[in-house]
LUMKE-645060 format. One record per atom (N, C-alpha, C): x, y, z; atom name. Coordinates in pm, whole numbers. Layout:
[[X; Y; Z]; 'CA'],
...
This chain:
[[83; -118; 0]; 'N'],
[[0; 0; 0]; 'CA'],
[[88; 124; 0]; 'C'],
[[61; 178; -58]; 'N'],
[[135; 378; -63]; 'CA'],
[[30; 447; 17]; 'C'],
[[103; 514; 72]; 'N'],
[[56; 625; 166]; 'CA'],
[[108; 732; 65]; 'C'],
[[-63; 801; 86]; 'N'],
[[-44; 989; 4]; 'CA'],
[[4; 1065; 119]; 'C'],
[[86; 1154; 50]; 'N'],
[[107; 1282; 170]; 'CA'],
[[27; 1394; 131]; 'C'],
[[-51; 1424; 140]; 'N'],
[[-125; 1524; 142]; 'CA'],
[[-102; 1622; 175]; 'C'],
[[-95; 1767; 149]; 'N'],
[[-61; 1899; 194]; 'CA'],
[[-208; 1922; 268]; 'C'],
[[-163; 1985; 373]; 'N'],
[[-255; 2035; 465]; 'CA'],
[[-333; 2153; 399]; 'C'],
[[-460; 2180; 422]; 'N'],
[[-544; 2229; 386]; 'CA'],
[[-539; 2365; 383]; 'C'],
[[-530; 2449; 313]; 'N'],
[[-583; 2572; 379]; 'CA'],
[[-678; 2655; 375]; 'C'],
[[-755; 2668; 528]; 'N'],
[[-880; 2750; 497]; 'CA'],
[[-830; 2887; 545]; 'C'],
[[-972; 2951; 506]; 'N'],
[[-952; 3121; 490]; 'CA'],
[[-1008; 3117; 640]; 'C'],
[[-912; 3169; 776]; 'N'],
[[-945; 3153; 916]; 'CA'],
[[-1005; 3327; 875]; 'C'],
[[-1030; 3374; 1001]; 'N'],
[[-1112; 3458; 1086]; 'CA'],
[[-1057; 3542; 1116]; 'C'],
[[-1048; 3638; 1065]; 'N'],
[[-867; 3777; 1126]; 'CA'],
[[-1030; 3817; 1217]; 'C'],
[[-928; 3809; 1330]; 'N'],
[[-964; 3956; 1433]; 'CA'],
[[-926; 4038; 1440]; 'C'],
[[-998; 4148; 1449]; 'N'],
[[-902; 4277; 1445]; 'CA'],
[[-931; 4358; 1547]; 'C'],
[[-899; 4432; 1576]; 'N'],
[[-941; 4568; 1665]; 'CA'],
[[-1129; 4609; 1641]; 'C'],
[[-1156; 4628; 1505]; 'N'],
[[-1271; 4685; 1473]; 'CA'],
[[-1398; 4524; 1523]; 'C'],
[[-1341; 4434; 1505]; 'N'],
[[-1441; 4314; 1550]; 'CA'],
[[-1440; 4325; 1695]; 'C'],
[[-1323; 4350; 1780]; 'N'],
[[-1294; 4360; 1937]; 'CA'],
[[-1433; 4519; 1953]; 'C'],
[[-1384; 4593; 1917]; 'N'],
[[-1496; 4715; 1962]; 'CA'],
[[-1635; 4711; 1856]; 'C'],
[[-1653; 4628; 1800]; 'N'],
[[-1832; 4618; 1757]; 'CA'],
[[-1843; 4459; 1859]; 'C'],
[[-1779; 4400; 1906]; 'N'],
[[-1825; 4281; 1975]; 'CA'],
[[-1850; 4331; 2133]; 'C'],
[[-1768; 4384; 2185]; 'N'],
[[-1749; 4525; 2275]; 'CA'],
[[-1889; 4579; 2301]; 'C'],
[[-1931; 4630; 2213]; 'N'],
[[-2054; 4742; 2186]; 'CA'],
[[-2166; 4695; 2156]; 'C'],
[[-2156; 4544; 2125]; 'N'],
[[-2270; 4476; 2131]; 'CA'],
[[-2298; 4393; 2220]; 'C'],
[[-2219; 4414; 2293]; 'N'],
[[-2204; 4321; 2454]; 'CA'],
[[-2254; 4410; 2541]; 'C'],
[[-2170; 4576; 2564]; 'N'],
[[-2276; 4629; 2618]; 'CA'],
[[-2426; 4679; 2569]; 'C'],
[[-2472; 4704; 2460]; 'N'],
[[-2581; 4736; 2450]; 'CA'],
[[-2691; 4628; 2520]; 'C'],
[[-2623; 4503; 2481]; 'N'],
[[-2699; 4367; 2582]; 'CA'],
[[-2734; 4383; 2740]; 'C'],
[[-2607; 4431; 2757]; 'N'],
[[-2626; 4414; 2941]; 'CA'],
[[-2688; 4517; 2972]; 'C'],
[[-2701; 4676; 2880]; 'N'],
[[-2790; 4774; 2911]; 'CA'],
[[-2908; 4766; 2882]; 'C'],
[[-2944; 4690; 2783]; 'N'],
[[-3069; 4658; 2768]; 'CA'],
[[-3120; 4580; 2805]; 'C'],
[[-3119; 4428; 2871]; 'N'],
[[-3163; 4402; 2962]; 'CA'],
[[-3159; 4478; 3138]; 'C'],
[[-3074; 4545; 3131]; 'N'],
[[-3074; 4624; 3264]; 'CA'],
[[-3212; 4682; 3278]; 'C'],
[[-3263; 4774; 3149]; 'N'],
[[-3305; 4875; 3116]; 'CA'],
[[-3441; 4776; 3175]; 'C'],
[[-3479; 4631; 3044]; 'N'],
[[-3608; 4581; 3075]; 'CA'],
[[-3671; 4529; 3188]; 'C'],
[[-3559; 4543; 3294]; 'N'],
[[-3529; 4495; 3425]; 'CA'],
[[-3605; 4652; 3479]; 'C'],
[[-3561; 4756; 3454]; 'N'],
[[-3639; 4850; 3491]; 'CA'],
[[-3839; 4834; 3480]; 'C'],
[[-3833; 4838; 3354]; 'N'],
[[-3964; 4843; 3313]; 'CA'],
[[-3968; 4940; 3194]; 'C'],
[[-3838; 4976; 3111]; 'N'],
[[-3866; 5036; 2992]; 'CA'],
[[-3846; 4962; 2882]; 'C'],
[[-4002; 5043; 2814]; 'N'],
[[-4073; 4944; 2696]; 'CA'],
[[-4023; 5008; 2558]; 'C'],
[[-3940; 5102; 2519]; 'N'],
[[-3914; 5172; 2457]; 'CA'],
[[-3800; 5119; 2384]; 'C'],
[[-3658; 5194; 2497]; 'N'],
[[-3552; 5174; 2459]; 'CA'],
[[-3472; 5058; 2458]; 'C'],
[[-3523; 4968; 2570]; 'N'],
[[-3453; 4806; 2630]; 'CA'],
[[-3505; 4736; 2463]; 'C'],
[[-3579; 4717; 2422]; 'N'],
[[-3572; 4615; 2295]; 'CA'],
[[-3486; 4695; 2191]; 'C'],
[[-3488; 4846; 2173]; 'N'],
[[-3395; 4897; 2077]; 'CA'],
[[-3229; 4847; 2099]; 'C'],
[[-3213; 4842; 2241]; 'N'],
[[-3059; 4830; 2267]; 'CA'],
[[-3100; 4714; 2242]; 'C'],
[[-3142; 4577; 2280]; 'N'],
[[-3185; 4435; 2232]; 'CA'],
[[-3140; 4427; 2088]; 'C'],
[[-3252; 4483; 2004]; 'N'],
[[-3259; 4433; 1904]; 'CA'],
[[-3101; 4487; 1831]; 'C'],
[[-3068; 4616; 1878]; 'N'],
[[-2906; 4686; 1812]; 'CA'],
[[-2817; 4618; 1822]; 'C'],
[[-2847; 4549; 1969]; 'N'],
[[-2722; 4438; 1979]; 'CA'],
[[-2687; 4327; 1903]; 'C'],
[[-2849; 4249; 1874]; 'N'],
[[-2860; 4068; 1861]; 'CA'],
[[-2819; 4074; 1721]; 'C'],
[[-2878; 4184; 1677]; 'N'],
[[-2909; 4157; 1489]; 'CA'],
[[-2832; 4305; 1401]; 'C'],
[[-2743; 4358; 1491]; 'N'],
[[-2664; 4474; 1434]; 'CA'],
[[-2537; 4458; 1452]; 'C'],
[[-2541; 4484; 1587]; 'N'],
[[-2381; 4478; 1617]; 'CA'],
[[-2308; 4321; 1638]; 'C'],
[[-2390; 4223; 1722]; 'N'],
[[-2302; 4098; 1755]; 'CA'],
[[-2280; 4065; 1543]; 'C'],
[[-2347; 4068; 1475]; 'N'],
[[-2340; 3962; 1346]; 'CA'],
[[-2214; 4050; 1300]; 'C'],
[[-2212; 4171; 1281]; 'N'],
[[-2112; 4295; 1220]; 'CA'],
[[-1963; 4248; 1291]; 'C'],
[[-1961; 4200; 1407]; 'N'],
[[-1826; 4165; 1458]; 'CA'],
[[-1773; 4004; 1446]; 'C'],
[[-1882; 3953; 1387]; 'N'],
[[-1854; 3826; 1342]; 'CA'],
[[-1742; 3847; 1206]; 'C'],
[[-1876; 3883; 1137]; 'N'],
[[-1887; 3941; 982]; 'CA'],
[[-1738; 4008; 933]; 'C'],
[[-1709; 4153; 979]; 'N'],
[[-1603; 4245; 961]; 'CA'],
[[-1543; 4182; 1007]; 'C'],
């Protein structure tokens, strides 16, 4: 039997950068302020910081 040597693969990894560190940052706090907030009882702004966080900022620091 022959054994292949195969070259190791290369995938396209994940640069982090500074700009993913401060939108991951900023979508971490908008989280903890906005649940803070719904913890208050505001109906307003707590789902805006929610929703800025889940579906704006966390995907953007994946993403970038």
């Amino acid at each position: 039997m022959s054994r292949r040597t195969s070259s190791p693969e290369t995938r396209p990894g994940l640069d982090f950068t500074p700009v993913n560190a401060a939108l991951g940052a900023a979508g971490l706090a908008a989280l903890v302020v906005g649940y803070w907030l719904l913890a208050q009882g505001s109906i307003t702004l707590a789902p805006l910081l929610l929703v800025l966080g889940y579906v704006v900022l966390l995907p953007m620091a994946i993403i970038l």
